[in-house]
Backbone atoms as SQL, in Angstrom:
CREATE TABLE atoms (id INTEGER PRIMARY KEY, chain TEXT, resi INTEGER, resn TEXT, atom TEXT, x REAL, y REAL, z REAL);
INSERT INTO atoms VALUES
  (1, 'A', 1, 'UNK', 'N', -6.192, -9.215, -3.819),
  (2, 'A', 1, 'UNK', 'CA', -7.175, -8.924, -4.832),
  (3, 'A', 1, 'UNK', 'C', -6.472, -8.237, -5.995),
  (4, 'A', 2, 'UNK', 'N', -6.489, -9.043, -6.990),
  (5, 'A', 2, 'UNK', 'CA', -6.181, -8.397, -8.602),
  (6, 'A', 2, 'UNK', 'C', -7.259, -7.239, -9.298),
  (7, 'A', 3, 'UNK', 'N', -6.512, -6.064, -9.129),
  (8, 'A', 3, 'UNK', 'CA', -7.938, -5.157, -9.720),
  (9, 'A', 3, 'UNK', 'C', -7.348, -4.953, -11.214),
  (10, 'A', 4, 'UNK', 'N', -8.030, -4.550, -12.031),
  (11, 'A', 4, 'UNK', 'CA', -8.149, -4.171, -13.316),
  (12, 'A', 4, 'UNK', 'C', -8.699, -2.965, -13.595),
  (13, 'A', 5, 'UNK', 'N', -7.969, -1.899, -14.127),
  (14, 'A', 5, 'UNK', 'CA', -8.953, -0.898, -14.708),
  (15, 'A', 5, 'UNK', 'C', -8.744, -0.650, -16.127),
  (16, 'A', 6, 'UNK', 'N', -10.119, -0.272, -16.886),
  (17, 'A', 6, 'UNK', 'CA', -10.366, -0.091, -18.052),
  (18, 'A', 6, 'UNK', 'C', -10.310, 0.820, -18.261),
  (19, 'A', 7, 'UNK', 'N', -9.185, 1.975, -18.778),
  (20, 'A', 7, 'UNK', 'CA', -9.078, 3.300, -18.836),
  (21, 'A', 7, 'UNK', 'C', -7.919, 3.563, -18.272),
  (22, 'A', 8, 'UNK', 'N', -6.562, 4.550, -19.075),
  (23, 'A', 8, 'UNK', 'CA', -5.089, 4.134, -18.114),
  (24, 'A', 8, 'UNK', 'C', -5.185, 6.006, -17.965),
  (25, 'A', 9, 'UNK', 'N', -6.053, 6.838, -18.349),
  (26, 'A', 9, 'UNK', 'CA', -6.211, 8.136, -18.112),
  (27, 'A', 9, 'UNK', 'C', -6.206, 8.771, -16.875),
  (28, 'A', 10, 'UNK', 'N', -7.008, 10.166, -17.019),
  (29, 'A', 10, 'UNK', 'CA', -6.795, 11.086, -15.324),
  (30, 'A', 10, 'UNK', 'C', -7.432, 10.306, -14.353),
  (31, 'A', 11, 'UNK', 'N', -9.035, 9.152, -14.490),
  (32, 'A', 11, 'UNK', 'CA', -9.412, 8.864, -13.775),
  (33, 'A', 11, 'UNK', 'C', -8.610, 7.534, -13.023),
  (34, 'A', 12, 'UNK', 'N', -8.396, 7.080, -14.283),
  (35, 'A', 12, 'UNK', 'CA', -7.555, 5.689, -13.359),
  (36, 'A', 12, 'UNK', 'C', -6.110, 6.211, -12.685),
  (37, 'A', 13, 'UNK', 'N', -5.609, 7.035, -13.494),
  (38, 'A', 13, 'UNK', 'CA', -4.753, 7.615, -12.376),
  (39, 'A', 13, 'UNK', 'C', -4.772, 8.032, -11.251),
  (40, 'A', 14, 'UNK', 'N', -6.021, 8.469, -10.946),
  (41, 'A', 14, 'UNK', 'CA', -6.150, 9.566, -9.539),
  (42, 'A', 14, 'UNK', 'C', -6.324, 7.787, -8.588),
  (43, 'A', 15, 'UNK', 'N', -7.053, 7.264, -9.023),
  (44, 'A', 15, 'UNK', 'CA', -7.770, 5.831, -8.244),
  (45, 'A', 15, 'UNK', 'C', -6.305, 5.052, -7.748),
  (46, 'A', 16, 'UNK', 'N', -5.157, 4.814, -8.971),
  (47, 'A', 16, 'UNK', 'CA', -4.276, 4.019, -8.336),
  (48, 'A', 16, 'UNK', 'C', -3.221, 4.914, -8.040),
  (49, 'A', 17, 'UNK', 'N', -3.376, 5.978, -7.772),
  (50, 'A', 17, 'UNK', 'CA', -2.605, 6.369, -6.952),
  (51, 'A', 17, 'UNK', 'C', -2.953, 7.032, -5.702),
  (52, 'A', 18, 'UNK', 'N', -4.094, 6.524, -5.389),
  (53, 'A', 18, 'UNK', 'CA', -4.744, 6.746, -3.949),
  (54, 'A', 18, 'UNK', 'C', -4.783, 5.151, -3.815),
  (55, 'A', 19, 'UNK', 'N', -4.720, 4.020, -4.486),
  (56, 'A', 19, 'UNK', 'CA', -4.717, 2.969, -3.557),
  (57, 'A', 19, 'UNK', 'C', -3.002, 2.492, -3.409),
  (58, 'A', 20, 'UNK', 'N', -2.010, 3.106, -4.287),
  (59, 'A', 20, 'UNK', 'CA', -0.877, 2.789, -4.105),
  (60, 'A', 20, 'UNK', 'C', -0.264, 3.380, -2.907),
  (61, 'A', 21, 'UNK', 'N', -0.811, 4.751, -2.821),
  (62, 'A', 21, 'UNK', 'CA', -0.554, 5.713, -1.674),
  (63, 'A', 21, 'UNK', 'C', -1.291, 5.168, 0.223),
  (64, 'A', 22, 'UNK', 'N', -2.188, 4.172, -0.149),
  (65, 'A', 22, 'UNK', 'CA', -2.737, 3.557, 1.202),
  (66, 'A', 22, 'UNK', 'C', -2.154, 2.230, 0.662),
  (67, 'A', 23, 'UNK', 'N', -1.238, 1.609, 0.574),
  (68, 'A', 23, 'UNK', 'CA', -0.578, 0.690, 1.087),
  (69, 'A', 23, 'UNK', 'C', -0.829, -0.789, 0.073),
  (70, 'A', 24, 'UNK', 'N', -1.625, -0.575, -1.274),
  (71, 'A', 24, 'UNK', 'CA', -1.599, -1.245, -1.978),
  (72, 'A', 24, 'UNK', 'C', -1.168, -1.930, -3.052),
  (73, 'A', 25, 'UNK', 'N', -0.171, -2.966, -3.340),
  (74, 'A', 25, 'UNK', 'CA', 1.013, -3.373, -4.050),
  (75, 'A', 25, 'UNK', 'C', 1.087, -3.342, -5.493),
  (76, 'A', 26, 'UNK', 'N', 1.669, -2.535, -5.797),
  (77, 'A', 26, 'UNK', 'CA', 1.606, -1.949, -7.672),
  (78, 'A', 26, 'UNK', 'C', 1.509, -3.114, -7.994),
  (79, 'A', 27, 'UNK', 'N', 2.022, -4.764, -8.260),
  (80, 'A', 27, 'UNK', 'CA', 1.756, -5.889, -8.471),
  (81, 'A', 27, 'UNK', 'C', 0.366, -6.641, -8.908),
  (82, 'A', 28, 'UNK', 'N', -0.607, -5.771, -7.653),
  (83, 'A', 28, 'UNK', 'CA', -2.045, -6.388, -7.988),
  (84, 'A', 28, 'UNK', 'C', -2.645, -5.523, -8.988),
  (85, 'A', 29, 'UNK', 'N', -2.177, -4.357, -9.300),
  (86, 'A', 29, 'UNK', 'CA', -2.879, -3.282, -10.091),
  (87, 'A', 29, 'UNK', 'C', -2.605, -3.773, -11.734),
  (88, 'A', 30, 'UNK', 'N', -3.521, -3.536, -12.588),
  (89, 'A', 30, 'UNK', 'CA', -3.020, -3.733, -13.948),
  (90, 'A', 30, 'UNK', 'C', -4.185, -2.532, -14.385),
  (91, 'A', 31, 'UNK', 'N', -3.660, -2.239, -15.682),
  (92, 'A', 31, 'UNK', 'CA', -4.720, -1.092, -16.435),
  (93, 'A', 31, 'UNK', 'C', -4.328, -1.397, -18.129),
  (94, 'A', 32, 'UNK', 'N', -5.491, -1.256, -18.636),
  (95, 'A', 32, 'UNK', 'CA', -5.881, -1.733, -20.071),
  (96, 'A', 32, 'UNK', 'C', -5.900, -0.399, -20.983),
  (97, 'A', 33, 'UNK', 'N', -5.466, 0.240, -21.872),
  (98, 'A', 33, 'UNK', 'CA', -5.621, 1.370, -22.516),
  (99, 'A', 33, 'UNK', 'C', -5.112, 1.249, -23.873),
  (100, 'A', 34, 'UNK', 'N', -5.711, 1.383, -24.953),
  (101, 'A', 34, 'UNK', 'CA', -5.668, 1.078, -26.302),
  (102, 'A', 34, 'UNK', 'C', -3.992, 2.703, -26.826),
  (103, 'A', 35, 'UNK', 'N', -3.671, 3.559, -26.083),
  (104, 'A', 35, 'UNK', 'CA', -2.896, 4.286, -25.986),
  (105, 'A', 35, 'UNK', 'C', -1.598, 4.055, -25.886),
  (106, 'A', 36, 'UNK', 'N', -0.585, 3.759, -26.507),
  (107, 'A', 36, 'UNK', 'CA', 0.607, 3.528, -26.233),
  (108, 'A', 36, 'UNK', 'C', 1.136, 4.559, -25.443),
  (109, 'A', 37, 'UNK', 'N', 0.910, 5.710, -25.987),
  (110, 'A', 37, 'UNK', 'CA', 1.542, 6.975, -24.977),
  (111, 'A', 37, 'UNK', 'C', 0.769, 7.091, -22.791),
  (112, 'A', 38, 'UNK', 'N', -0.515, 6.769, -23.359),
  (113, 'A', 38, 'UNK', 'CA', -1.246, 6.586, -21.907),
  (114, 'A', 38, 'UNK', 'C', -0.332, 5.236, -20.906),
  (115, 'A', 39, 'UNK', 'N', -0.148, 4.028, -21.703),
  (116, 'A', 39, 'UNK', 'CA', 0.110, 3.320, -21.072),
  (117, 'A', 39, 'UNK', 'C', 1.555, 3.620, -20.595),
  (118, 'A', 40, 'UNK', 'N', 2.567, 3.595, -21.199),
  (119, 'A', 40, 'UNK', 'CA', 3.799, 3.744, -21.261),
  (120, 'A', 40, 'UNK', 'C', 4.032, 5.133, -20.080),
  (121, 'A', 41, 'UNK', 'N', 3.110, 5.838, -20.038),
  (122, 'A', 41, 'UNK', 'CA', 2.740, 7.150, -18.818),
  (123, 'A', 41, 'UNK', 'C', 2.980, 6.656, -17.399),
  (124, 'A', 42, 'UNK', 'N', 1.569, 5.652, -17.193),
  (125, 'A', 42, 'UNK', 'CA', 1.104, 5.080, -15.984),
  (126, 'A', 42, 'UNK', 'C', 1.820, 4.321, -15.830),
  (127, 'A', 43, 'UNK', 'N', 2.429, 3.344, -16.903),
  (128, 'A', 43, 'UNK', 'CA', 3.213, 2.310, -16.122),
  (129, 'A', 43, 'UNK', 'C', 4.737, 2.945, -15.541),
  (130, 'A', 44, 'UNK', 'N', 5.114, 3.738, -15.677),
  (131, 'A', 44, 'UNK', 'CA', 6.487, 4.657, -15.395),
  (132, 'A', 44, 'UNK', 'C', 6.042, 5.000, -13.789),
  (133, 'A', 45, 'UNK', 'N', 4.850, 6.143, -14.358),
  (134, 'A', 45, 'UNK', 'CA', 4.332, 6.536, -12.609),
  (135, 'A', 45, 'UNK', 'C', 4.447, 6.107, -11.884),
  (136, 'A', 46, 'UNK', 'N', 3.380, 4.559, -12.026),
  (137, 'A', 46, 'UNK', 'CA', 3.297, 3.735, -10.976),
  (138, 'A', 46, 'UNK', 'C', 3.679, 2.801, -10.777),
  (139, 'A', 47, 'UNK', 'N', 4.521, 2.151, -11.867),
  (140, 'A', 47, 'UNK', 'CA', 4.789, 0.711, -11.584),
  (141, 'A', 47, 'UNK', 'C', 3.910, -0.199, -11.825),
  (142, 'A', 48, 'UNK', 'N', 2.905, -0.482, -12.592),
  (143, 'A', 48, 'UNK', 'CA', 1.786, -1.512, -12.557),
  (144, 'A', 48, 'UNK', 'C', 2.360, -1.811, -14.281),
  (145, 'A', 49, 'UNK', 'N', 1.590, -3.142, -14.220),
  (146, 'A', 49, 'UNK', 'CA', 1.255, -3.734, -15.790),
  (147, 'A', 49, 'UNK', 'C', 0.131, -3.081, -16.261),
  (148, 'A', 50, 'UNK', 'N', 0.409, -2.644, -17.935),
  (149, 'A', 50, 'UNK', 'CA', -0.308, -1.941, -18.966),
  (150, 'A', 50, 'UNK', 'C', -0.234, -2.480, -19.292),
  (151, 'A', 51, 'UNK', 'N', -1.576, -2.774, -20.256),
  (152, 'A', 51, 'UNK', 'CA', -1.534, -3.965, -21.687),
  (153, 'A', 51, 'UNK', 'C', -2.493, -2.603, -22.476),
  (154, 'A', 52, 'UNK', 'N', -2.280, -3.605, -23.651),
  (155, 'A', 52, 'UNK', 'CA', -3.289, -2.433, -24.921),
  (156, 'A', 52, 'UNK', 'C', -5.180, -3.101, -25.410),
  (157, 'A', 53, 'UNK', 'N', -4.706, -4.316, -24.648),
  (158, 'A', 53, 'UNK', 'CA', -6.317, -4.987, -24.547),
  (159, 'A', 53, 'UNK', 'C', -6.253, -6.012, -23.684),
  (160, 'A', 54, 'UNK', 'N', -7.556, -6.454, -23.516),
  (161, 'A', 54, 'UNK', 'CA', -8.089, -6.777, -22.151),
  (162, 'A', 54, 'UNK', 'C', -8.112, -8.153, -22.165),
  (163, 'A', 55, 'UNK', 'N', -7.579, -8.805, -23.906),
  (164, 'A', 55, 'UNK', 'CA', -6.857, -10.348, -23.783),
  (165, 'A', 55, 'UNK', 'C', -5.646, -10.315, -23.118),
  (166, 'A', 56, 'UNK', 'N', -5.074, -9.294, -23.388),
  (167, 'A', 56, 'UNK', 'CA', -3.646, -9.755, -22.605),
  (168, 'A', 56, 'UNK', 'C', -3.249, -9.262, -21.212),
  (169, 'A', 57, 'UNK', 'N', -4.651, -8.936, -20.292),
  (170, 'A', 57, 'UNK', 'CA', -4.694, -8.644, -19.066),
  (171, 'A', 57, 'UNK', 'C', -4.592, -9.635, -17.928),
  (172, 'A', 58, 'UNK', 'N', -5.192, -10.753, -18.795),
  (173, 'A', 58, 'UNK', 'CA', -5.929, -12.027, -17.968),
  (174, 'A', 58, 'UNK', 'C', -6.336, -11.829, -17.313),
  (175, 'A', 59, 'UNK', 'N', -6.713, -12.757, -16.299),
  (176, 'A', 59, 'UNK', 'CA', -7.653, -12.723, -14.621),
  (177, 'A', 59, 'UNK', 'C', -7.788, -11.886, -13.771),
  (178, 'A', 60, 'UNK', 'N', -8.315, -11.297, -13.568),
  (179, 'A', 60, 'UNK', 'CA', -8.507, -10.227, -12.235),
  (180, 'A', 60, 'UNK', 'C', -9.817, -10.582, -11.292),
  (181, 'A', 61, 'UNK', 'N', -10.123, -10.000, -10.296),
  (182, 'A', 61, 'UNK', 'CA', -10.986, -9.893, -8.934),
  (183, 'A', 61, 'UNK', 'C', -11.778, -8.914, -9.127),
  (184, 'A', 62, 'UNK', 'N', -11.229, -7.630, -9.639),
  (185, 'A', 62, 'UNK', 'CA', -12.049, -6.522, -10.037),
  (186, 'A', 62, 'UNK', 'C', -11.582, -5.762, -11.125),
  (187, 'A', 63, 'UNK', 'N', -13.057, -5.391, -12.012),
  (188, 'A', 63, 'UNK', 'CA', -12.346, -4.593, -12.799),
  (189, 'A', 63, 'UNK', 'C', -12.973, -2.929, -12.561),
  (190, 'A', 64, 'UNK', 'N', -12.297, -1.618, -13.091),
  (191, 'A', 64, 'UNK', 'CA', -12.911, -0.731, -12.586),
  (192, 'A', 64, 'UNK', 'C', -12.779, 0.191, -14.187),
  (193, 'A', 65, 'UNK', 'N', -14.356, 0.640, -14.294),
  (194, 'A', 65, 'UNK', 'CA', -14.152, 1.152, -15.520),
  (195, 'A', 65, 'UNK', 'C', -13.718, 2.567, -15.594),
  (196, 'A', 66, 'UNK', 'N', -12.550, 3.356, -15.874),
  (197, 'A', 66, 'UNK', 'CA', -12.215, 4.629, -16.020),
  (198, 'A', 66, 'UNK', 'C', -12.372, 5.159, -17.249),
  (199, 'A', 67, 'UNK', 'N', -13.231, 4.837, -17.354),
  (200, 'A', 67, 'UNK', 'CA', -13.659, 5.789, -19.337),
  (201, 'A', 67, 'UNK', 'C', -14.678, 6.480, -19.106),
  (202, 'A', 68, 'UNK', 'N', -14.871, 7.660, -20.502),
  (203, 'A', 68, 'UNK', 'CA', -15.841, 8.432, -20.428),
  (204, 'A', 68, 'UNK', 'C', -17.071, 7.841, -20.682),
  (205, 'A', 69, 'UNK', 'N', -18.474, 8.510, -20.312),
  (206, 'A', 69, 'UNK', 'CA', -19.812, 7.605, -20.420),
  (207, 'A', 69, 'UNK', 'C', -20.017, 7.219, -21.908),
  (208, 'A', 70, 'UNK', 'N', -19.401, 7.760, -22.473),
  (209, 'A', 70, 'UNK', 'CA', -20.341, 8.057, -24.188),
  (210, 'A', 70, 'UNK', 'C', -18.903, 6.388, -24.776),
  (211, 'A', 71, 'UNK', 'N', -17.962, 6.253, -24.016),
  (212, 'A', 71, 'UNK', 'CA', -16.988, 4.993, -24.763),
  (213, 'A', 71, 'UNK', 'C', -17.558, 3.223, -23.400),
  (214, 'A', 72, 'UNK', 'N', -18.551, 3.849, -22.276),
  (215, 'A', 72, 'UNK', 'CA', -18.322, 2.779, -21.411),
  (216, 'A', 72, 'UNK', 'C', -18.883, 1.156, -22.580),
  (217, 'A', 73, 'UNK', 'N', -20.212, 1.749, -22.958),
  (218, 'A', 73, 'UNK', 'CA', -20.655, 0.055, -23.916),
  (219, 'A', 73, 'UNK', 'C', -19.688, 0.026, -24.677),
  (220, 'A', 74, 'UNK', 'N', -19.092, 0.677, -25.358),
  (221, 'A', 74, 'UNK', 'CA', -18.021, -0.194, -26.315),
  (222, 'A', 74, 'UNK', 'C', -17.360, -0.754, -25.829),
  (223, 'A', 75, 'UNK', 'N', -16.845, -0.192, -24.362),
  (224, 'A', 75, 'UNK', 'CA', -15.359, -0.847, -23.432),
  (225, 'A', 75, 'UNK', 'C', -16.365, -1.772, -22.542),
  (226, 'A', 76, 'UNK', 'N', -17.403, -2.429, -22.164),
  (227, 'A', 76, 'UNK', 'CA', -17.881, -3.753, -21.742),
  (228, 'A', 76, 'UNK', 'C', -17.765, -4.742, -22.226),
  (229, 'A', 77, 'UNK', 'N', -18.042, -4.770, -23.517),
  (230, 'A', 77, 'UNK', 'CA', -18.641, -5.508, -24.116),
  (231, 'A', 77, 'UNK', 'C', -17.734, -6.861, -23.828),
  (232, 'A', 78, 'UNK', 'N', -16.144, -6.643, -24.572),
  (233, 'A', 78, 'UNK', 'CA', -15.385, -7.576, -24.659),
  (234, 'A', 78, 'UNK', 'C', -15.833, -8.093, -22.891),
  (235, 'A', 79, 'UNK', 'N', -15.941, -7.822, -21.712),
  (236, 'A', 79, 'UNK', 'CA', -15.792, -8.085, -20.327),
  (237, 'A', 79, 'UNK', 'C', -16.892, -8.845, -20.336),
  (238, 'A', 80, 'UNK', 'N', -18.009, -9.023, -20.884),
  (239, 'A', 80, 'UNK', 'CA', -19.150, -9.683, -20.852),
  (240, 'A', 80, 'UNK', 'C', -18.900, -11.263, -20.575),
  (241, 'A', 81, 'UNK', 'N', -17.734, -11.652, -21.475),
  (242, 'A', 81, 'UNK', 'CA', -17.653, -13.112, -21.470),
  (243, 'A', 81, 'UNK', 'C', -17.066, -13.530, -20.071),
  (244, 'A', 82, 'UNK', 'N', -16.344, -12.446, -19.237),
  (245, 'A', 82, 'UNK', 'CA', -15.509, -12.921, -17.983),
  (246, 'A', 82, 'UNK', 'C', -16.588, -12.597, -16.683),
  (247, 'A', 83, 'UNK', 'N', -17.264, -12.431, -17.127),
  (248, 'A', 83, 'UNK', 'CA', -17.897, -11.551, -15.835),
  (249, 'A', 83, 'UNK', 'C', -19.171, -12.987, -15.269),
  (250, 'A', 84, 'UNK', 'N', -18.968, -13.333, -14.016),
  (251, 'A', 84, 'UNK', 'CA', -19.809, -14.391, -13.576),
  (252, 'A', 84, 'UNK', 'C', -20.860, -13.563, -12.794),
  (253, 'A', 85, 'UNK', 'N', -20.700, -12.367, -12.013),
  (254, 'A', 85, 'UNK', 'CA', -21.405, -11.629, -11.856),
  (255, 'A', 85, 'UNK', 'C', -21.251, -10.308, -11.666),
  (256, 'A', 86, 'UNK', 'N', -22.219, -9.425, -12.047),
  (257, 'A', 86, 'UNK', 'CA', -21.916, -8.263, -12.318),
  (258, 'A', 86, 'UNK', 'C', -23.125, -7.323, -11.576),
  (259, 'A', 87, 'UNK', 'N', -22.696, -5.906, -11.258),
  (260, 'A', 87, 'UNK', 'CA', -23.166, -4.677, -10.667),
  (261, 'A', 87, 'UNK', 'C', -23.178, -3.318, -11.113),
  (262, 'A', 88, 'UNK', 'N', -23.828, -2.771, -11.020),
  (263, 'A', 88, 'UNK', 'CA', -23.751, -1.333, -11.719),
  (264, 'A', 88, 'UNK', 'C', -24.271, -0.396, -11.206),
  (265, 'A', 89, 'UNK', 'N', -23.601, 1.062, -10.925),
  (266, 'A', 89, 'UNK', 'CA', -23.706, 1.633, -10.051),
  (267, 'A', 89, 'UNK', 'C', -23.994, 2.966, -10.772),
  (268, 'A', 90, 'UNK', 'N', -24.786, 3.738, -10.630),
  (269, 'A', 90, 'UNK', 'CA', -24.684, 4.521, -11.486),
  (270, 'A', 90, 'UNK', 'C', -25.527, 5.625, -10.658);
């Protein structure tokens, strides 16, 4: 499973490095962050692909949103067109 997270900050950090830490292959992980300094961070840490938008992420299985509430609709929107079905948990 290809996960994706939207947000390369404290939250997506804490997440892939509790699934890297149970046995999950930096390979499937990718994270999207408009931050050059954020990305260039996480990808050192952990080893995963950073991109700076969510065209040049391509395909994933899951995506997981790590942004604050007040940026999540701006950061959907573009995901709208990929999404065949969707859930929300709140």
């Amino acid at each position: 499973m290809r996960i994706t997270f939207i947000g390369a900050g404290n939250m997506a950090s804490a997440l892939v490095g509790g699934l890297l830490a149970n046995g999950r292959d930096a390979g499937s992980i990718q994270a999207v962050d408009p931050s050059d300094a954020q990305r260039e961070r996480v990808a050192a840490q952990f080893g995963i692909a950073c991109h700076a938008g969510i065209d040049e992420a391509g395909d994933c299985d899951a995506y997981v949103l790590a942004v604050k509430p007040q940026n999540a609709a701006e950061v959907v929107r573009p995901l709208a067109s990929r999404m065949v079905c969707s859930f929300c948990f709140w």
